[in-house]
Every structure is written in structure tokens, then in C-alpha cells.
HTML snippet that shows the backbone in 3Dmol.js (N, CA, C, O; Angstrom):
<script src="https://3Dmol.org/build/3Dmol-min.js"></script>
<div id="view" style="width:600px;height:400px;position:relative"></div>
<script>
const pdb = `
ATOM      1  N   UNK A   1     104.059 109.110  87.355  1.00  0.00           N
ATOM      2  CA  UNK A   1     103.710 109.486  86.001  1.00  0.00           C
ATOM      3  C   UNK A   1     102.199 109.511  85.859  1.00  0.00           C
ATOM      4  O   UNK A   1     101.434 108.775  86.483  1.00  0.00           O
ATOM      5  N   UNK A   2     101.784 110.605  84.809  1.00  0.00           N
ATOM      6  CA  UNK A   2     100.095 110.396  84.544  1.00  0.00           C
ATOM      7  C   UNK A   2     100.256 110.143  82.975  1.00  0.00           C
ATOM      8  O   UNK A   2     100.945 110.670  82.102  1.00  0.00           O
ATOM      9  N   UNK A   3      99.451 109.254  82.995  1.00  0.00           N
ATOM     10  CA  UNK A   3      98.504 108.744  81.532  1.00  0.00           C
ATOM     11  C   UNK A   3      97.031 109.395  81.296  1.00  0.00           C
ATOM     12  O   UNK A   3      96.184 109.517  82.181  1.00  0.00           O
ATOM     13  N   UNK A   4      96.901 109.746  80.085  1.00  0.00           N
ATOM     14  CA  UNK A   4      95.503 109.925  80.329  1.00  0.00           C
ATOM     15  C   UNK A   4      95.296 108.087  79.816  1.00  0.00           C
ATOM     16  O   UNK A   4      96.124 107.217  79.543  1.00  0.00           O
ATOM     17  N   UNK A   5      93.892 108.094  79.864  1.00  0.00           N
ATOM     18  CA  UNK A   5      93.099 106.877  79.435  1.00  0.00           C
ATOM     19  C   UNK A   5      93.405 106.454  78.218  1.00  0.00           C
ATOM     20  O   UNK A   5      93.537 105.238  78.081  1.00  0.00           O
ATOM     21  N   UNK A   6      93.588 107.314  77.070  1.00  0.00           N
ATOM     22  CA  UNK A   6      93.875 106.851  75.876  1.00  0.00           C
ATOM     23  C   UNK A   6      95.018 106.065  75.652  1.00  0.00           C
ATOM     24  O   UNK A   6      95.194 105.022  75.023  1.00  0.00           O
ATOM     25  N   UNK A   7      96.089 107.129  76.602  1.00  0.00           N
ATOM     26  CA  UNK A   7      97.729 106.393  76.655  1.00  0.00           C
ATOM     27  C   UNK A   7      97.691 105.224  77.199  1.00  0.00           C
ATOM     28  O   UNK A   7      98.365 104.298  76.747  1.00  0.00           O
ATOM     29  N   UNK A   8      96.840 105.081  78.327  1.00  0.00           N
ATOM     30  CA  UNK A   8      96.608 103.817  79.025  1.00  0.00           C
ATOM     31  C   UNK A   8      95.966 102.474  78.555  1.00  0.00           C
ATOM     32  O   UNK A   8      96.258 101.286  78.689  1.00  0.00           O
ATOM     33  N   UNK A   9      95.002 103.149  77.968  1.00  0.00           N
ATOM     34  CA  UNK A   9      94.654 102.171  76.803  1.00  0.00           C
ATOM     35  C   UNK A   9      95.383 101.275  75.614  1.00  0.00           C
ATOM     36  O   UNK A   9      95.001 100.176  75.211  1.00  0.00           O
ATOM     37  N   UNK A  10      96.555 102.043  75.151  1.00  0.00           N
ATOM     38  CA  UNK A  10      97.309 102.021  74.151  1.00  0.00           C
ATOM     39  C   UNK A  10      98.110 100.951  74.654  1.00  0.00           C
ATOM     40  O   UNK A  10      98.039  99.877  74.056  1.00  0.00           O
ATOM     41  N   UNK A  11      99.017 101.072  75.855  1.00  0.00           N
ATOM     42  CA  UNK A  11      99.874 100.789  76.564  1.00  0.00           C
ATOM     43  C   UNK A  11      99.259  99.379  77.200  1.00  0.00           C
ATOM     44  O   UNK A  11      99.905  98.407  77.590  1.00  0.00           O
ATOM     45  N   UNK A  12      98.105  99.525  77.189  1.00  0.00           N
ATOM     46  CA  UNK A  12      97.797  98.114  77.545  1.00  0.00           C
ATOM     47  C   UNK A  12      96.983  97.255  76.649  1.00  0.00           C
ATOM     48  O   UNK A  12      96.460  96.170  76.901  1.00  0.00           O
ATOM     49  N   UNK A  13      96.976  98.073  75.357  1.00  0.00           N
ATOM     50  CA  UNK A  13      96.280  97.045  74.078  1.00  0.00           C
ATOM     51  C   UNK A  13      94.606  96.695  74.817  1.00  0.00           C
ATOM     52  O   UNK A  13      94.276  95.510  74.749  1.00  0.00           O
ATOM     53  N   UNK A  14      93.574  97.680  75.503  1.00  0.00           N
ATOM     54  CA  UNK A  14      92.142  97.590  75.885  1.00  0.00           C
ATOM     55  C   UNK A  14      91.634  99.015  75.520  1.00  0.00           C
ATOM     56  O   UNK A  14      92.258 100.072  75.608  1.00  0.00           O
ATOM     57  N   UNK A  15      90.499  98.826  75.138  1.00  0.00           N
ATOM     58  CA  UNK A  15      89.504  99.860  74.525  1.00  0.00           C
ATOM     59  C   UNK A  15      89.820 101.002  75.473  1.00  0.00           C
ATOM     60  O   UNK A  15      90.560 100.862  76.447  1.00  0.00           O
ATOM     61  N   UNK A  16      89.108 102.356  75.078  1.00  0.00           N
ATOM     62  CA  UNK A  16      88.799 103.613  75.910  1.00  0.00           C
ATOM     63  C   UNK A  16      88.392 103.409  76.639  1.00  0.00           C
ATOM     64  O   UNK A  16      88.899 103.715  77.718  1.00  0.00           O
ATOM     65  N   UNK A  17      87.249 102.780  76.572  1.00  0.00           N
ATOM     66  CA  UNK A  17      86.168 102.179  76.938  1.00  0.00           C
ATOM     67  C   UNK A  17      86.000 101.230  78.277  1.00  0.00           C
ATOM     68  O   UNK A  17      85.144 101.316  79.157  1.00  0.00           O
ATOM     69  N   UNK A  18      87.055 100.329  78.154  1.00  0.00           N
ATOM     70  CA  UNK A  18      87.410  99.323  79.134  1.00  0.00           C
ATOM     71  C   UNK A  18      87.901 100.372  79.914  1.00  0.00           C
ATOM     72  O   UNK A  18      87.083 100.857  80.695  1.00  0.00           O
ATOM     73  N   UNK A  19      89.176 100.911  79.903  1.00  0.00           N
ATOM     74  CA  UNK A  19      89.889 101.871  80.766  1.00  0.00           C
ATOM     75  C   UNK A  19      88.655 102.769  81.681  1.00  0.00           C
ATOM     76  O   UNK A  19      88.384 102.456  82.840  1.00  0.00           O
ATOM     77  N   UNK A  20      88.087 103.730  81.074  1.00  0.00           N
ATOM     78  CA  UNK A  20      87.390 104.015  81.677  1.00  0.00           C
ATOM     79  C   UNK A  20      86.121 103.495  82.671  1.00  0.00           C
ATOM     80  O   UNK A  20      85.744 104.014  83.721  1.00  0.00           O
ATOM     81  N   UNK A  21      85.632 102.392  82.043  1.00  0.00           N
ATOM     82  CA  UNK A  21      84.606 101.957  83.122  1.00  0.00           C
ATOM     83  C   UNK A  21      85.205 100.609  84.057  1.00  0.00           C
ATOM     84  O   UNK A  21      84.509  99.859  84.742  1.00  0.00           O
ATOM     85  N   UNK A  22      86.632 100.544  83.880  1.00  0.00           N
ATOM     86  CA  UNK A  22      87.336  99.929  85.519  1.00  0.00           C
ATOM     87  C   UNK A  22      87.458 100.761  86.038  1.00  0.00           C
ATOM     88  O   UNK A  22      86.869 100.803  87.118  1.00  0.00           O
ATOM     89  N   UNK A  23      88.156 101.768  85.691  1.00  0.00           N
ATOM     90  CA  UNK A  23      88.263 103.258  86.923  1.00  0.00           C
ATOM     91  C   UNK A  23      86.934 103.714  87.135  1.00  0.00           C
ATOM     92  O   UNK A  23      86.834 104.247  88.240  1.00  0.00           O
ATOM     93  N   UNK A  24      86.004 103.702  86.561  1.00  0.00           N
ATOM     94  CA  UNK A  24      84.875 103.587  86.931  1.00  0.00           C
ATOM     95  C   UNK A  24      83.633 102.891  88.523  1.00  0.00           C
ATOM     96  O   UNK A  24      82.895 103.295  89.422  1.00  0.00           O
ATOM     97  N   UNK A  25      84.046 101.964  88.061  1.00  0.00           N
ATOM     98  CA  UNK A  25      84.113 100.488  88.900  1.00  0.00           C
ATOM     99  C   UNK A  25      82.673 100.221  88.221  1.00  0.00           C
ATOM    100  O   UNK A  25      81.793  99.875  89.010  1.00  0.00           O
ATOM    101  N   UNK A  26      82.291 100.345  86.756  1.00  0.00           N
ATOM    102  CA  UNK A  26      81.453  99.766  86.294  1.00  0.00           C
ATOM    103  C   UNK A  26      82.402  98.154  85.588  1.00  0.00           C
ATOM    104  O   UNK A  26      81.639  97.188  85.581  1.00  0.00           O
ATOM    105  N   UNK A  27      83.025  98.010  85.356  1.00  0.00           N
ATOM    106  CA  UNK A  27      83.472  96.503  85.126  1.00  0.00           C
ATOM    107  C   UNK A  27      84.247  96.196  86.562  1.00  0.00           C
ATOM    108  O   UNK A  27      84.315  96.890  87.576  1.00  0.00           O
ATOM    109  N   UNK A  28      84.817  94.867  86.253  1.00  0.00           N
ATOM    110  CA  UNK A  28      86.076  94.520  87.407  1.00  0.00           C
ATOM    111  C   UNK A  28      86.908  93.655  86.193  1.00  0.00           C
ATOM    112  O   UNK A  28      86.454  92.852  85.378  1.00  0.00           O
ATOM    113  N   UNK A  29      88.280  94.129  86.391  1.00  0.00           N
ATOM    114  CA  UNK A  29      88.987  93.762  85.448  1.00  0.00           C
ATOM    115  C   UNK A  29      89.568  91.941  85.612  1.00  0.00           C
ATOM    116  O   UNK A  29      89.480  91.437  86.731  1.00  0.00           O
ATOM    117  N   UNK A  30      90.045  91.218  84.617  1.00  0.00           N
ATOM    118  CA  UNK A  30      90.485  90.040  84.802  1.00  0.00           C
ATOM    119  C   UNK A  30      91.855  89.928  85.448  1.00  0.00           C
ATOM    120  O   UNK A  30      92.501  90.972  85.533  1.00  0.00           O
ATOM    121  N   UNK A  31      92.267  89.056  85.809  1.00  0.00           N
ATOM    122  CA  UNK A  31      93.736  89.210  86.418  1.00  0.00           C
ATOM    123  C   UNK A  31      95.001  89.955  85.361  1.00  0.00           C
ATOM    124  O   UNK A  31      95.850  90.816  85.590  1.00  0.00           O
ATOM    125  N   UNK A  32      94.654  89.171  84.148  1.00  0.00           N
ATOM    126  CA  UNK A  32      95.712  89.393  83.145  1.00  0.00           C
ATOM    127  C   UNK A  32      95.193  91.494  82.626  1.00  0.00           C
ATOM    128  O   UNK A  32      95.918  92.401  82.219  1.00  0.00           O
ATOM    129  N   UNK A  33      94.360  91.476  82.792  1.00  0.00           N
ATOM    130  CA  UNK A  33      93.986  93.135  83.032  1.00  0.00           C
ATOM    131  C   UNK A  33      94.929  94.098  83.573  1.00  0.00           C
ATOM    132  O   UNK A  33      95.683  95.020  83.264  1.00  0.00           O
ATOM    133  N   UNK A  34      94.508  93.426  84.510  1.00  0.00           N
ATOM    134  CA  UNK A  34      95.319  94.290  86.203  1.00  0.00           C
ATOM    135  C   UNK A  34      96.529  94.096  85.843  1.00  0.00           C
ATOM    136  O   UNK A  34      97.162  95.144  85.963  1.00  0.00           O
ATOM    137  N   UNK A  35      97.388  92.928  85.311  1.00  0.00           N
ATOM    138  CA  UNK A  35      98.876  92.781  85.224  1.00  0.00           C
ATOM    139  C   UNK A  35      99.210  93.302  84.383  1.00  0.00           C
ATOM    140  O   UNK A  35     100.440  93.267  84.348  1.00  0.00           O
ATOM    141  N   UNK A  36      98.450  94.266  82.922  1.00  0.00           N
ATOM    142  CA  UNK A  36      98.943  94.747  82.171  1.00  0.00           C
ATOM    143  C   UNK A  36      98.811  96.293  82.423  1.00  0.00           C
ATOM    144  O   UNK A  36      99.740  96.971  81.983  1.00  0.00           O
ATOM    145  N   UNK A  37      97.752  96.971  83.092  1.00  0.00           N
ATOM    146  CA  UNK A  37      97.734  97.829  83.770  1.00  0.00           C
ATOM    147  C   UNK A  37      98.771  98.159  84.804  1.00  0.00           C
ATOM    148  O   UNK A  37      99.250  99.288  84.910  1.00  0.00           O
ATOM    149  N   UNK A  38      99.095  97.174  85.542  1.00  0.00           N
ATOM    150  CA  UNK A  38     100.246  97.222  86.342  1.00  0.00           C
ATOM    151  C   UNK A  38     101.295  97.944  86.068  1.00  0.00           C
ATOM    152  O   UNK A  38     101.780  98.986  86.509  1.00  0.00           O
ATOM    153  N   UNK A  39     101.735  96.654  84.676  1.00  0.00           N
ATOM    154  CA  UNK A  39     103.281  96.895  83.884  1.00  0.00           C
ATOM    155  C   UNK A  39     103.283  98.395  83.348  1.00  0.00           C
ATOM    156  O   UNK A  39     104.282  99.101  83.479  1.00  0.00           O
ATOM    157  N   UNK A  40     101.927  98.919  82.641  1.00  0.00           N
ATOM    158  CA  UNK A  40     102.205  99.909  81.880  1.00  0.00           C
ATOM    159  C   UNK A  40     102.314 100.879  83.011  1.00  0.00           C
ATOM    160  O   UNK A  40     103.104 101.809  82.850  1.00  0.00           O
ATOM    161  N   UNK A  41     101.621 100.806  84.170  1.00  0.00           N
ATOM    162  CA  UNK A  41     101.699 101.785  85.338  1.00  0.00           C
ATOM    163  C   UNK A  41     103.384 101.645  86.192  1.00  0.00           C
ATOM    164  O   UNK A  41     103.745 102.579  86.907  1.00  0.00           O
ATOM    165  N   UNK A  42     103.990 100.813  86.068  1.00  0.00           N
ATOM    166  CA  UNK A  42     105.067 100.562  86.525  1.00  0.00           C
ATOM    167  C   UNK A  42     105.427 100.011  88.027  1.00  0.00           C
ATOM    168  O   UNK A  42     106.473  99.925  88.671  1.00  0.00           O
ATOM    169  N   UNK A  43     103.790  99.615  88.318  1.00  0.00           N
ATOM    170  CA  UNK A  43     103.502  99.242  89.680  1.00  0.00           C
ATOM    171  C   UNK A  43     103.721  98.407  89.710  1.00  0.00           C
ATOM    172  O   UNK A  43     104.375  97.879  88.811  1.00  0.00           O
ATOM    173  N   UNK A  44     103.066  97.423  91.370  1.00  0.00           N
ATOM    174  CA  UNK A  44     103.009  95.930  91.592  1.00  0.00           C
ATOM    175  C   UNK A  44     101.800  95.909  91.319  1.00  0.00           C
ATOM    176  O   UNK A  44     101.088  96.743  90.760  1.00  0.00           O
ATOM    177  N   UNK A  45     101.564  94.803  91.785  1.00  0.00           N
ATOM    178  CA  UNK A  45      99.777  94.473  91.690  1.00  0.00           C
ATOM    179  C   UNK A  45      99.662  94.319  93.007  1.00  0.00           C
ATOM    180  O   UNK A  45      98.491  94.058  93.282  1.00  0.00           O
ATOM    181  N   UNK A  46     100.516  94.372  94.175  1.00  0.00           N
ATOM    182  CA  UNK A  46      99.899  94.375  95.221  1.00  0.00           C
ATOM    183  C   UNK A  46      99.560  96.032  95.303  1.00  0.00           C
ATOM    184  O   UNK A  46      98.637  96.410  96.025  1.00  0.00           O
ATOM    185  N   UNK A  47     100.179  96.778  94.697  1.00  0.00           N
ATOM    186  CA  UNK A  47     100.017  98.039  94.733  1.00  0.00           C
ATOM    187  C   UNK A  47      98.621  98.322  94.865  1.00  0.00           C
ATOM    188  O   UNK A  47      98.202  98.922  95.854  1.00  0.00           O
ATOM    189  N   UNK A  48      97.523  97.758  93.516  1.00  0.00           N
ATOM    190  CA  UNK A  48      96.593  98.031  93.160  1.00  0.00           C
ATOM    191  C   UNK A  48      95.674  97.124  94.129  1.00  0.00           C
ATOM    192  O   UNK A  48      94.787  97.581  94.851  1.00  0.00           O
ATOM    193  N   UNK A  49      95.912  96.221  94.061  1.00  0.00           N
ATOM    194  CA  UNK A  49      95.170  95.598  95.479  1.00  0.00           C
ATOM    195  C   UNK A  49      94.996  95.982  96.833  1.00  0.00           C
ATOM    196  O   UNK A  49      94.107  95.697  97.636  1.00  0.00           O
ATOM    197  N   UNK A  50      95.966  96.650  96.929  1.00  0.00           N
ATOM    198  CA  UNK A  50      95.975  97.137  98.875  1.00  0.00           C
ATOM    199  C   UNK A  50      95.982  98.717  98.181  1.00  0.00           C
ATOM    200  O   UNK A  50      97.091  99.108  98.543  1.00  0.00           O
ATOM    201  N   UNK A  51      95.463  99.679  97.505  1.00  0.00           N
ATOM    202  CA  UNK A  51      94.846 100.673  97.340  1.00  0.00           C
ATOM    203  C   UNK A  51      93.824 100.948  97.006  1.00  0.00           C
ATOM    204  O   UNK A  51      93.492 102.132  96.945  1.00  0.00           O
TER     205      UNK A  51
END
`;
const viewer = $3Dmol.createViewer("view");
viewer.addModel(pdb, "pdb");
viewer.setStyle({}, {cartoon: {color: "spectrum"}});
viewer.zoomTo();
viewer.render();
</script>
């Protein structure tokens, strides 16, 4: 599935803002970040770790 950023945002209750500057790699997200990114992505988190 694709999200844009906004949906992603939404879906994980964090700014445009945030979304964009982790995919960025101007921030690094907190754990509880990544796990909500995860869920809304439908991934693991090892997913996002070993990619």
C-alpha cells in the first residue's frame, strides 16, 4: 500500500512535518515512532530496521 505523508501522518497522530523530515533523515525517530509507523504501515519493525 502507498500513503502519502499526510495519510501517514494522520494514521500515526505526528505532524507533516515529522513524517517528512524522518524520511528525510533530518530527525531519527523514537522507538514508540517507529512502532506507530510500523502499525499504520502494516509492517514489523524489524522490517524497518534491516531496510
Amino acid at each position: 500500500q502507498k500513503f502519502t505523508k499526510t495519510q501517514l501522518a494522520t494514521m500515526t497522530n505526528k505532524s507533516i512535518s515529522m513524517i517528512c523530515d524522518i524520511e528525510a533523515g533530518r530527525k531519527n525517530p523514537s522507538v514508540p515512532t517507529l512502532v506507530a509507523i510500523a502499525i499504520a504501515l502494516g509492517i514489523s519493525l524489524d522490517t524497518i530496521f534491516l531496510n
